[in-house]
C-alpha positions in Angstrom: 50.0 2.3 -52.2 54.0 2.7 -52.3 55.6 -0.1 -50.1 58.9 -0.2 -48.2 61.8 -2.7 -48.8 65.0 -2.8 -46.1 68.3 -4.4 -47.1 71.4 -5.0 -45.1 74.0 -3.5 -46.0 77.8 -3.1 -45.5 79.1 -2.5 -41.8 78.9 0.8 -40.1 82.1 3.0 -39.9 82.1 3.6 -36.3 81.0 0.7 -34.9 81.0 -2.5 -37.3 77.5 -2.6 -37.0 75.0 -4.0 -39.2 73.8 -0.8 -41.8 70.5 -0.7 -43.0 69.2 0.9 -46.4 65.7 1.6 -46.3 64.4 1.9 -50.2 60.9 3.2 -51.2 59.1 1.0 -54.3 59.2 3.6 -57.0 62.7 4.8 -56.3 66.2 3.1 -57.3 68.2 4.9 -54.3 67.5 4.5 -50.8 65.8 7.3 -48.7 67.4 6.3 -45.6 71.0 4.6 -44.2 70.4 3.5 -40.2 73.3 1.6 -38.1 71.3 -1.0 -36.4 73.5 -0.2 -33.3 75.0 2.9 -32.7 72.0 4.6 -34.8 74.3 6.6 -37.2 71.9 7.8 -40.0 72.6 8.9 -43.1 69.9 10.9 -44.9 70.3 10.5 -49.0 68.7 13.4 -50.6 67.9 14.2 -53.8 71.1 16.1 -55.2 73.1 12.9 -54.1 74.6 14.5 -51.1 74.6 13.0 -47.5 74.0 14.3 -44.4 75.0 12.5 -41.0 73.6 12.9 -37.8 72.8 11.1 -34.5 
């Protein structure tokens, strides 16, 4: 079974927030980037390449 670790992160461009990086076990770079507060979220995907959206 693959398990989940979230770290905080830097703050959130828009709001100052509190970012989130949500990493899988088996993989070195996050699969997901949430603001706590305004709920920016940043999808990583595979070719390095982000993709914001509310």
């Amino acid at each position: 079974m693959i398990g989940f670790d979230i770290r905080r992160e830097n703050k959130c461009p828009r709001c100052s927030g509190t970012i989130f990086k949500v990493y899988r076990g088996d993989l070195e770079e996050p699969i997901m980037t949430i603001c706590r507060f305004c709920r920016l979220r940043h999808e990583t995907f595979k070719d390095g390449k982000k993709a914001t959206s509310l």
